[in-house]
ROGUSE-529021 format. One record per residue (C-alpha): x, y, z; residue in one letter. Coordinates in pm, whole numbers, padded with zeros to 5 digits, always signed. Example, Ala and Ser with C-alpha at 12.3 -4.5 7.8 and 13.67 -1.06 7.14 Angstrom:
<nodes>
+01230-00450+00780A+01367-00106+00714S
</nodes>
This chain:
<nodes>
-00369-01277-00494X-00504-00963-00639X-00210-00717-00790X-00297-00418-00612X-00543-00244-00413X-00794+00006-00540X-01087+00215-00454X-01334+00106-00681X-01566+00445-00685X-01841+00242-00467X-02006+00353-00179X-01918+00747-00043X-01568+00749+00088X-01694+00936+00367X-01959+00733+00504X-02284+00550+00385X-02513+00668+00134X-02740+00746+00341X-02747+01124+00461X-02895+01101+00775X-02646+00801+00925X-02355+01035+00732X-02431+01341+00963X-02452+01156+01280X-02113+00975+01229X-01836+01133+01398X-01488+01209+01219X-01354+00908+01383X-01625+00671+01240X-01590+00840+00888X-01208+00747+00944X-01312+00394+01051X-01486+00341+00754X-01261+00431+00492X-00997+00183+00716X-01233-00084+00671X-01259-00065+00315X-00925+00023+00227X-00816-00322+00462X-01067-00555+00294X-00912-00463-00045X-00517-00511+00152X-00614-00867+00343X-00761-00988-00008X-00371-00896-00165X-00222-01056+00138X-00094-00761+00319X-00111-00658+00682X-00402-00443+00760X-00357-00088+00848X-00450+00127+01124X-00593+00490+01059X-00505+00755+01313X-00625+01097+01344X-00366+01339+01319X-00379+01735+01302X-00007+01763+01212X-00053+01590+00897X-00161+01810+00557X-00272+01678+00198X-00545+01406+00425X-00350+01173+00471X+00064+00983+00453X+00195+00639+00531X+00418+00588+00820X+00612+00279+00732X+00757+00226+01061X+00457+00214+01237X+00194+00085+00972X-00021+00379+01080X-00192+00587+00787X-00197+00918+00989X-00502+01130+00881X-00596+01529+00860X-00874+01526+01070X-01054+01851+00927X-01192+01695+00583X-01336+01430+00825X-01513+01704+01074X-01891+01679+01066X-01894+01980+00932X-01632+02027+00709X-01751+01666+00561X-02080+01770+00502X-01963+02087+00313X-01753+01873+00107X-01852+01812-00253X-01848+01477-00449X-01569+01573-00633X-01369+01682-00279X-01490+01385-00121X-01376+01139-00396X-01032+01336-00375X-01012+01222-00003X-01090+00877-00056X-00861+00831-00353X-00548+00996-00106X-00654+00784+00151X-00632+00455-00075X-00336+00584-00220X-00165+00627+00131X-00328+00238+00188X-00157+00120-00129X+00209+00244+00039X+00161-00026+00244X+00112-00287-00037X+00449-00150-00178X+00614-00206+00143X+00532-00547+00199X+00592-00645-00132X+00946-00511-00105X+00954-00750+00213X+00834-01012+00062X+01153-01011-00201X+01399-00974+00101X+01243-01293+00246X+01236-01465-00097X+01539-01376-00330X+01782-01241-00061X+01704-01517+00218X+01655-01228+00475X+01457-01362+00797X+01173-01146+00949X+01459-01019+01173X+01686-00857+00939X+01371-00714+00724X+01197-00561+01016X+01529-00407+01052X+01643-00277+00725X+01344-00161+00638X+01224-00036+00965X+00881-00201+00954X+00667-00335+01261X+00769-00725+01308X+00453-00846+01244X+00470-00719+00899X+00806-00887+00865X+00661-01218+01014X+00432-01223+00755X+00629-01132+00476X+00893-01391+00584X+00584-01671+00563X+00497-01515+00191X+00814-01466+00045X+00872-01417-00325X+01098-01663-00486X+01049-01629-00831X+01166-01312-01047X+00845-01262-01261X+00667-00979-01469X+00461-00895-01211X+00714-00831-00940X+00922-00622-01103X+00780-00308-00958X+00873-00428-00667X+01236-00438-00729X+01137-00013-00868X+01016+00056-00504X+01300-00069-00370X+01510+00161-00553X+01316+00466-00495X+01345+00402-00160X+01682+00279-00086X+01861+00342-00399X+02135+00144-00525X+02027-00128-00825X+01840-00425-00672X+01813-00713-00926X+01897-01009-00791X+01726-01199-01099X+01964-01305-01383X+01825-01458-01696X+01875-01783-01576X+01643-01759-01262X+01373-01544-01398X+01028-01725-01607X+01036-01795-01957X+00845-01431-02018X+01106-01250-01839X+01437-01382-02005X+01235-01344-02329X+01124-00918-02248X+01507-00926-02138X+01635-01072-02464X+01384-00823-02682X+01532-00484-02444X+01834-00645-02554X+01762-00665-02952X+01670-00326-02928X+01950-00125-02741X+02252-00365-02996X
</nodes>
């Protein structure tokens, strides 16, 4: 499974290359295919795709609503006209927001995914601690993590931003080889 999601600078963020399909699409299909692209890259890392919504209260294009696995959008850079105006550089700003708000997701499920696996928590209990749709919980319960590794240790960082508190449930004995031996090395260093 791929480590993250990212926006890999391909085709215009705000619709195809080619100018004359670009000016007939409509903010919604501009919208529509920036979801597309930025759900390709979350189904390939196993996470439950996300739906885009228009939305004129939100500012700064775009933010991740959690509890609904909506990315709520600003609706004006996606205007026909406002689009069109738009240079490369404003246009790749968009995008990169709008995978950036996609990626929330990814940090979300992955925080899930180490209730299911290291705490035990059904998709019941994680739906409701962390306020996420049950579907998402469903399939984090189905993928759970049940290793402490390297590579999920960000994980455990996200769930401290969000809900505080120090959540390491791995002790030396349960984590891989690579991990006791970084946690032995931090050690050397701080005696």
């Amino acid at each position: 499974m791929p480590e993250t999601i990212k926006n890999d600078g391909g085709a215009s963020p705000l619709g195809p290359e080619d100018v004359a399909t670009r000016r007939r699409m409509t903010a919604e299909q501009r919208v529509g295919a920036l979801e597309s692209a930025a759900n390709d890259e979350l189904t390939a890392a196993g996470v439950p795709s996300v739906r885009f919504r228009l939305d004129p209260a939100t500012a700064r294009y775009a933010r991740f609503d959690a509890a609904t696995w909506v990315a709520l959008v600003e609706p004006s850079p996606f205007d026909p006209a406002t689009a069109e105006a738009l240079t490369e550089d404003e246009r790749g700003r968009v995008a990169g927001t709008i995978y950036h708000e996609a990626r929330h997701a990814e940090q979300w499920f992955e925080i899930a995914r180490l209730l299911a696996g290291l705490h035990g928590f059904d998709a019941a209990r994680i739906a409701e601690e962390m306020t996420i749709p049950e579907h998402v919980a469903e399939a984090a319960a189905a993928d759970p993590t049940t290793r402490c590794t390297l590579n999920n240790g960000r994980a455990f960082a996200w769930y401290e931003s969000v809900y505080g508190g120090d959540f390491r449930p791995c002790t030396e004995d349960s984590a891989d080889p690579p991990r006791r031996a970084v946690g032995s090395a931090a050690g050397d260093l701080t005696a």
